[in-house]
C-alpha positions in Angstrom: -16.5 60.0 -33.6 -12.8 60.7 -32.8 -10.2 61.3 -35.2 -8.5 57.7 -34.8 -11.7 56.4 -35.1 -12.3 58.3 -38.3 -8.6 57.0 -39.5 -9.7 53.9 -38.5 -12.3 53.5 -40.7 -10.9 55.7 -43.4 -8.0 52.5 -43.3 -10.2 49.5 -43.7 -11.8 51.8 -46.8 -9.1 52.0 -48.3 -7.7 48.4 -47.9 -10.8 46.7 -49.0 -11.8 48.8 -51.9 -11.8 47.4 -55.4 -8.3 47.7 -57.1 -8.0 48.5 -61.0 -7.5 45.4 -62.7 -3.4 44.7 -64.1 -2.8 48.5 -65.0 -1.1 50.4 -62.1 -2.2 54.0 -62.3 -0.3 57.3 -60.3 -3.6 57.1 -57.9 -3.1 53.5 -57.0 0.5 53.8 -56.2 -0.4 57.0 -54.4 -3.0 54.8 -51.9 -0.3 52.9 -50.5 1.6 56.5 -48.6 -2.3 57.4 -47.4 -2.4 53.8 -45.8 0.7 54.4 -43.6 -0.3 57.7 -43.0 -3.0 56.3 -41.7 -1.7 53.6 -40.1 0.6 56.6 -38.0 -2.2 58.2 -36.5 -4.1 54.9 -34.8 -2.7 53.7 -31.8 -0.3 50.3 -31.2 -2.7 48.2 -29.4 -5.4 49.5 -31.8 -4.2 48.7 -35.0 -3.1 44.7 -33.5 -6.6 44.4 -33.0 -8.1 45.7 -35.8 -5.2 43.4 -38.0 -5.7 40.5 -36.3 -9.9 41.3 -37.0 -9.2 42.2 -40.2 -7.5 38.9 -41.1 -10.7 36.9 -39.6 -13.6 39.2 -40.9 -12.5 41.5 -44.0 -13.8 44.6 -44.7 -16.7 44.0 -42.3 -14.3 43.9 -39.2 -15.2 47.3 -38.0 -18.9 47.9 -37.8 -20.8 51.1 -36.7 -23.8 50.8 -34.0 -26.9 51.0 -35.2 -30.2 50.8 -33.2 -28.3 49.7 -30.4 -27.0 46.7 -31.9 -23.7 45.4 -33.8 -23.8 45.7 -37.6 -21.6 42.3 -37.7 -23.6 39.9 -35.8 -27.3 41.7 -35.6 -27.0 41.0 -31.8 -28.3 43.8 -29.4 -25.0 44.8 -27.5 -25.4 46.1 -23.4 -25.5 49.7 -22.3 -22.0 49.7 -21.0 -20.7 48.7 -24.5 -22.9 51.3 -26.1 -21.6 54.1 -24.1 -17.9 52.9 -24.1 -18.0 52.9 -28.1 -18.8 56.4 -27.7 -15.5 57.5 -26.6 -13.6 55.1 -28.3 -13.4 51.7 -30.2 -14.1 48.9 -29.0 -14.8 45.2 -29.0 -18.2 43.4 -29.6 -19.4 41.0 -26.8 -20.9 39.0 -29.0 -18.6 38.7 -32.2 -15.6 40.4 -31.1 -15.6 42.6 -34.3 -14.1 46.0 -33.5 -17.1 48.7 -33.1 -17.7 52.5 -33.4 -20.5 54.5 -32.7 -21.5 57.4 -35.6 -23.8 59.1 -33.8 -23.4 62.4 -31.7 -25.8 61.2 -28.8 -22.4 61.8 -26.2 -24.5 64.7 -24.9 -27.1 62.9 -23.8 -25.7 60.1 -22.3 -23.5 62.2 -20.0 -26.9 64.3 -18.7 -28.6 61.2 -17.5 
């Protein structure tokens, strides 16, 4: 996983996670900075896609691989898509939900 990949998903974590109810604390006010930060380091084109995702699907609007299929829409994605998500992030076939890849297979997939 790459490191906008990895601010990617450390964005939508802390966008969707659960706010403390009415009291503002120094740690809540202190998540808004991180978001920009992060915001900074992910590509343009990047973040309009994952905003305009976001605004459709939630919190579940980037999904990791897993067993060679989408997390969102349980739909086996092709080998081309597989190995793209590897160096980067990118779109679903199926559901068009933004995906990444966790594991460290890139190795492998270059030797064959």
């Amino acid at each position: 996983m790459n490191a906008m990949t990895r601010a990617l998903l450390n964005l939508q974590t802390l966008e969707f996670e659960p706010r403390p109810p009415i009291r503002r604390t120094r740690t809540a006010r202190a998540g808004v900075p991180r978001i920009q930060r992060l915001r900074s380091r992910v590509s343009a084109q990047v973040l309009r896609e994952y905003d305009s995702r976001k605004r459709r699907y939630g919190a579940r609007s980037l999904v990791p691989i897993r067993k060679d299929s989408c997390t969102g829409c349980q739909v086996r994605l092709s080998l081309r898509t597989r190995r793209r998500a590897l160096e980067r992030v990118t779109e679903c076939e199926h559901c068009a939900r933004l995906l990444y890849n966790p594991s460290r297979r890139r190795r492998l997939v270059m030797e064959i």
